[in-house]
N, C-alpha and C positions, 0 to 999 in steps of 0.2 A: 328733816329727812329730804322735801323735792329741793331746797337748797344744796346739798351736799350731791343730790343726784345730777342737778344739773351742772355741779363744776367737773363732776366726775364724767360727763356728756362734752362739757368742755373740753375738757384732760385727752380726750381719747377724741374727738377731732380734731386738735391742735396736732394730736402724736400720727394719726392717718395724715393730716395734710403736710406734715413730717417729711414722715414717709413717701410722701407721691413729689414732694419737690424738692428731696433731695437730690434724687438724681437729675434733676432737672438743670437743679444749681451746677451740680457737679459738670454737666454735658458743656453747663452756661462756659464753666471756665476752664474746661478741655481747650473749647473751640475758641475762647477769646486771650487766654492769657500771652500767649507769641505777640499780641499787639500791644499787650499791657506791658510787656517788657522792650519794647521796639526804645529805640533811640528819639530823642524830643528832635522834634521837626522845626529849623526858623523859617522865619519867613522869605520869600524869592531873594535873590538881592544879583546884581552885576557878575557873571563870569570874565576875565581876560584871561586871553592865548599868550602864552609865552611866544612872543615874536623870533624871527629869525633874522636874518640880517638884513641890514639897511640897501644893500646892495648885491647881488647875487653874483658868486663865484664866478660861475657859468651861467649860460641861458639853457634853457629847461631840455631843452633835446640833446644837451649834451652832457647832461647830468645824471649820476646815475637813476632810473625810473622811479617813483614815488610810487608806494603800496597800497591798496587802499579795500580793506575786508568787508564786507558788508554781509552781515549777519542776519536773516530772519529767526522770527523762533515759532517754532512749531504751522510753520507755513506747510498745506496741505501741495502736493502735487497738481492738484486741479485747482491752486489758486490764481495761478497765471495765463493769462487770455494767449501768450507766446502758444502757438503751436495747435491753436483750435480750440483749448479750454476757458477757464473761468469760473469765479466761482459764480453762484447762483447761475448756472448755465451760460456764462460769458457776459453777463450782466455790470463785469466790472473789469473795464479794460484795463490793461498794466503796460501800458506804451513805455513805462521809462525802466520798469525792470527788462521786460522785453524788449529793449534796445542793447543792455549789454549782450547779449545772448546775437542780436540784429548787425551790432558792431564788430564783434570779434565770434564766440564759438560757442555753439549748445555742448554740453558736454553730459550727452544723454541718457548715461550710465551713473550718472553721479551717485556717491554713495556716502552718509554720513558718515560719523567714527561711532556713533552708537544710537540706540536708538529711544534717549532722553539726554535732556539740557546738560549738563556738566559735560556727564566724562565724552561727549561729545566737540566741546567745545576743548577740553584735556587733550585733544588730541588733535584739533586743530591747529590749538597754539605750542603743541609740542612737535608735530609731526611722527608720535607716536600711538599706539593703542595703549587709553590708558589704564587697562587692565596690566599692565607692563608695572606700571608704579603705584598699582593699591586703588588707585580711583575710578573703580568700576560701576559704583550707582552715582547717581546725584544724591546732593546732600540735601535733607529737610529737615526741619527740627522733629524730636520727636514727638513733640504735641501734634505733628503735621500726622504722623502715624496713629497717632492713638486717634484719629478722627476720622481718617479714612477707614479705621477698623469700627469703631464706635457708630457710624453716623452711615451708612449702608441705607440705598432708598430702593426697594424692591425686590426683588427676587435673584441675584446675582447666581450665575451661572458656578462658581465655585467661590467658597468662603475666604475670607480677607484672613490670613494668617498676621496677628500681631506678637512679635516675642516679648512677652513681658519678662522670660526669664533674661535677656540682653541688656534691657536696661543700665545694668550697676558696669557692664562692658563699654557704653557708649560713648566715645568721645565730644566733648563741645561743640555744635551747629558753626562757631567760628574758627575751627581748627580742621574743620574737613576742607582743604585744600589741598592742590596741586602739590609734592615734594619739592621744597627746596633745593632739590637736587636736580631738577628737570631746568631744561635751559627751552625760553620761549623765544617764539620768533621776534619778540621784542629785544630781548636781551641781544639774541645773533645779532639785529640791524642794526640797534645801539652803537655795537660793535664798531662797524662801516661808515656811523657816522649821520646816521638815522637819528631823527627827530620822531622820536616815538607817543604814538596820542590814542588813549582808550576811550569809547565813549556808549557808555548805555549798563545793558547787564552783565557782568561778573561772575555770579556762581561758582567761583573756583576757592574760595576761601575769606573769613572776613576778617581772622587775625593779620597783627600789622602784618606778619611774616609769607603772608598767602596774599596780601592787598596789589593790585596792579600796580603799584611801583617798586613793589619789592621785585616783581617778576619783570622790570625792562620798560617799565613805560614809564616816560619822562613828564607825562600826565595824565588824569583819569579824573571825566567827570559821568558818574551814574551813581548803580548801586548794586551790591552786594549780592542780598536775596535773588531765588531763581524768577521773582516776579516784580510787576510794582503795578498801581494805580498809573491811568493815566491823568487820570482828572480826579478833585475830591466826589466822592457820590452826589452830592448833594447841588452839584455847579452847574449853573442854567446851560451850560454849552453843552453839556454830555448826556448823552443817551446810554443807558444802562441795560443788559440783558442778561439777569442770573437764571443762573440752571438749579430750581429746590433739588434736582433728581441726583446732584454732582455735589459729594464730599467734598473735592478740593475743591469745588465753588465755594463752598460754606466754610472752608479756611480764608480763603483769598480773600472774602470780601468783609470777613469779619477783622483783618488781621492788618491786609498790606496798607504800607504809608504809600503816600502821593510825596517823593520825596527824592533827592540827588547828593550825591557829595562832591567835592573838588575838591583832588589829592588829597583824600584820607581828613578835610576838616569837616564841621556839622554839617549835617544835613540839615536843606534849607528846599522849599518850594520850587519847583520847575515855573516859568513863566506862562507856560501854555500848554495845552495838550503834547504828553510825553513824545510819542512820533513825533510832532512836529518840533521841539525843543530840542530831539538828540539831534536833527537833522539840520535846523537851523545853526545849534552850537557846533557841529562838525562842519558846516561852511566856513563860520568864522575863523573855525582852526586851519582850514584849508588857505583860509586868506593871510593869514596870521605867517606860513610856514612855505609861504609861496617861491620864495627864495632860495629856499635848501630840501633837499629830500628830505620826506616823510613816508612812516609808517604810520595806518590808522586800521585800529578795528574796532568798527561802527557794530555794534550787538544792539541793535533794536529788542524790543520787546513784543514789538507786534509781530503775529498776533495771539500769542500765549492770552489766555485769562488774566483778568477779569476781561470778559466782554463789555468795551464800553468805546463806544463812536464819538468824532464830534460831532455835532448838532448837525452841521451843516453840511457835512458828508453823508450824515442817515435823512436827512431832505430829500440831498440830490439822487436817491434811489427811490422813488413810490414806488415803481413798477415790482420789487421785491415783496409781498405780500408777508412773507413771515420775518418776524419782526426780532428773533433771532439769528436768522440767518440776512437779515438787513444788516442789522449792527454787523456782523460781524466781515457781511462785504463792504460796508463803511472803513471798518478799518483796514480792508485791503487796500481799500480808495485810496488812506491817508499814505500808508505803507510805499505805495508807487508815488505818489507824489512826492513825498522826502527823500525817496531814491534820485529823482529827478534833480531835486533841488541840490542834491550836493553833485549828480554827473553837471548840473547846471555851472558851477560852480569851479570845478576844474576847467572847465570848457571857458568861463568867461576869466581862468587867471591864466591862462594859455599853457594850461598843465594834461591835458585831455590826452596827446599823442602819446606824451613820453610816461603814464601812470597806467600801471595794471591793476586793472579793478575785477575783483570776483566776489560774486555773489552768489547766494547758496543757505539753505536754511538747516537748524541745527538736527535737525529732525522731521518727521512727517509730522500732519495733523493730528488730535488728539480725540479721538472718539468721546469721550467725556463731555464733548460742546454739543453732542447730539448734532453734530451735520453729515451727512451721512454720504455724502458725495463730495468731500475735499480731497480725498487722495485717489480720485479715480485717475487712470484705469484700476489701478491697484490693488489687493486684499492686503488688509490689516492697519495698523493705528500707530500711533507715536507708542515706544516698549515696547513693541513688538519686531521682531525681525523679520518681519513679512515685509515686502517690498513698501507696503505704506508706511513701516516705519524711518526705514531706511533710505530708499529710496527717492531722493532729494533733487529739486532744481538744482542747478550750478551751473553757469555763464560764466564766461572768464572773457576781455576785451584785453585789449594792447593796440593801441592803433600803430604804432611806432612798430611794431614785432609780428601781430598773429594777423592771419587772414579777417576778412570779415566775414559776416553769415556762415559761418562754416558750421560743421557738425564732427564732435569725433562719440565714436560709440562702442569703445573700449571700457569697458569698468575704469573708475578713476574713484578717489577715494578724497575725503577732509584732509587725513595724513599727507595728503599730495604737495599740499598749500606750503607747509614750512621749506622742504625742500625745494618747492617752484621760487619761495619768495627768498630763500638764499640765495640762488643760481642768479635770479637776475640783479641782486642786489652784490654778486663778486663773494658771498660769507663764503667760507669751507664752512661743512657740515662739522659739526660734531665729531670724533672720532673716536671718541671712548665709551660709547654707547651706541645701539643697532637704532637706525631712523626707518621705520616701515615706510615713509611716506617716499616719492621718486620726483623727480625734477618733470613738470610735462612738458614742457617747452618741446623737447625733439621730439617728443612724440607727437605735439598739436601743429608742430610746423613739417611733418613728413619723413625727417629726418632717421625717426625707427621706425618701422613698423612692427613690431611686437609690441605685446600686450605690456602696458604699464605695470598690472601685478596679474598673475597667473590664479594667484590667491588671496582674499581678502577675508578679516576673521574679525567677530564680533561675542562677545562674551557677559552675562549681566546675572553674576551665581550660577547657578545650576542651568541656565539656559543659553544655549549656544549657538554660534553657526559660521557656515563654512562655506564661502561662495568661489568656488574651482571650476576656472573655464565658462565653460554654462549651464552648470547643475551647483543648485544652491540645498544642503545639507542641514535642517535645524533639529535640534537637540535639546529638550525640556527637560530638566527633574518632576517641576509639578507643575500639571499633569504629566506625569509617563508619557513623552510622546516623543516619537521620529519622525521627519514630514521629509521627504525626498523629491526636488522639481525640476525641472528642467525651464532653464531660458524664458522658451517658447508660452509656457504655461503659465508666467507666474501670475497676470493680471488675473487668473479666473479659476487657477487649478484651487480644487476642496481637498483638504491633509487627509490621510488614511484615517478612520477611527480608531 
């Protein structure tokens, strides 16, 4: 009898301790299985540039301009010391981003295409909104969903809708890209006679049919996903700062590889901290292509998530006390120095006059890092259509074309870019399709003075908006909400309840 009672005591805490970690297990492989299915990683090995010619046509000033994009991600408004800011209180100067801005034009209305990573950059590289062709959120896997629904730390202001009934509707994670049918500004320059060169992050699709060479680029070395490691966790050089309070922390860090590819073969190890590898490898391309026009766009990943510094950039701040918001001016640190190292770089191939370089980030800062002062003056966050989401640096230089120092303070949009980088490159636009984006050039050299777009429009499902003149109009499904601002007000006006 106490034998049988004791197995039966057995039985029934094996079946409770069951119970208590099943879902434990279950959580285990919500959050982990995106990495278990990830692509095998080799080891670093040699990049080479497809070179250009042994002898150049022409010498550079007489050729047509070289393009050159430079993309931050999810760079806060107040990351930039240009203009009186910085982040941890100007703690971290950014001389060499604030020199485009120093050399040629703040353009201080600047306005993403949306306000997160993809259909933002969708509309960069098309010079369309790309609500226009289906690609209005960014793409995540659905694991990415079911965890930010699942994995909630506190008390959230309104509940995380997950549709599980969607599911058996959802297309493939590498099939959500940009339409085949959309022409990028790679493809136009192509065109012209453009050496075309991708370098960093992607997000526009991972099937071959969405990959950067399908869409105009003659080479692409990054990666796909909307994020990546910079460094492996574990590497004496890197300094690490996770958020337990941030779901998509607790994807990112369980999930992203420290990983690149070139043209579409294995992914293989970056040589050193990602910032400084996309920026070193886009030198070399610059050197490689010194000879004939090029088109580049450089999509850093700094400084989206994961939070992680080199060593020696989170050093050079003590004076930073909090050690999240240290890392993460570390990698502003790193950010303006690779900026440097590639204006360095045109400068030292004697390509600096005749290249237009703009810079501009894909989006505002992301509330989710807990820093609470990166998009000042601002209200709101990266998703959001509040001027912090939207509302973006963008510099644009030409030393050959645009004034220096100058300022234009017209609303100007991402959409602008395809059209700007046509006109100077001789493409005709498109003609069998509407291009929301406009040429700036007359407008930054004087030549119009009306407004580049009267109207500018942003849309991400059921939430919308509408910036006419200088009253900006937003439109929620959920919450129920109309918010009405004017200009003047937006760093500080509170929405109606």
């Amino acid at each position: 009898m106490g034998v049988g009672m004791r197995r039966i005591g057995i039985a029934v805490v094996c079946v409770a301790l069951a119970l208590v970690l099943a879902p434990i297990a279950r959580d285990y492989v919500v959050l982990h299985i995106a990495g278990w299915m990830a692509p095998h990683v080799d080891p670093s090995r040699p990049v080479s540039w497809a070179a250009g010619p042994s002898t150049a046509q022409a010498p550079a000033g007489q050729r047509p301009p070289n393009i050159v994009v430079i993309l931050a991600d999810d760079l806060g408004y107040n990351d930039l010391s240009f203009g009186g800011g910085g982040v941890a209180d100007g703690a971290v100067p950014t001389p060499n981003i604030d020199s485009i801005a120093r050399q040629g034009i703040n353009l201080t209305q600047g306005y993403a295409g949306d306000a997160t990573c993809a259909p933002s950059r969708a509309a960069i590289l098309t010079g369309r909104y790309a609500t226009r062709f289906g690609f209005e959120f960014t793409p995540v896997p659905m694991e990415f969903a079911k965890v930010i629904a699942r994995f909630r730390v506190g008390k959230a202001s309104l509940p995380v809708i997950y549709h599980a009934e969607r599911e058996d509707d959802a297309i493939p994670l590498d099939n959500m890209g940009i339409p085949t049918t959309e022409i990028t500004i790679a493809a136009l320059l192509k065109k012209q006679g453009y050496h075309t060169i991708h370098l960093g992050k992607w997000h526009l699709g991972s099937a071959l049919q969405y990959q950067p060479l399908a869409a105009g680029f003659d080479e692409s070395l990054g990666f796909y996903p909307g994020a990546s490691m910079y460094l492996p966790e574990d590497s004496p050089d890197v300094v690490n700062s996770k958020q337990d309070f941030d779901p998509v922390d607790k994807f990112i860090w369980a999930n992203l590889p420290f990983a690149v590819n070139l043209n579409n073969e294995a992914y293989f190890q970056p040589t050193e901290y990602m910032t400084d590898y996309l920026a070193d490898q886009a030198s070399a391309a610059i050197k490689a292509n010194a000879d004939r026009p090029f088109f580049m766009y450089l999509a850093f990943n700094a400084v989206h998530t994961p939070l992680q510094a080199l060593k020696s950039d989170f050093d050079a701040l003590p004076q930073i006390k909090d050690r999240r918001l240290r890392v993460y001016a570390a990698m502003v640190r790193a950010l303006d120095r690779d900026v440097g190292k590639v204006l360095d770089t045109l400068k030292a191939q004697g390509l600096e006059d005749n290249t237009l370089v703009i810079f501009t980030s894909d989006n505002g800062g992301a509330n989710y890092i807990g820093l609470p002062d990166i998009n000042k003056p601002f209200r709101g966050w990266k998703a959001t259509f509040f001027e912090g989401g939207i509302h973006v640096p963008y510099f644009i230089k030409w030393p050959a074309r645009l004034p220096q120092g100058a300022t234009y303070s017209k609303p100007v949009a991402h959409v602008d870019i395809f059209a700007t980088a046509a006109a100077v490159s001789g493409a005709p636009l498109p003609a069998d399709r509407v291009i929301d984006g406009v040429d700036l050039l007359p407008f930054l050299l004087g030549e119009n003075q009306s407004r580049p777009h009267q109207t500018l429009y942003w849309r991400s499902g059921d939430y919308s908006t509408i910036l006419d003149g200088d009253w900006k109009l937003q439109v929620a499904g959920i919450p129920c909400k109309t918010i009405l601002m004017k200009n003047s007000t937006w760093p500080t006006a509170i929405p109606p309840k």
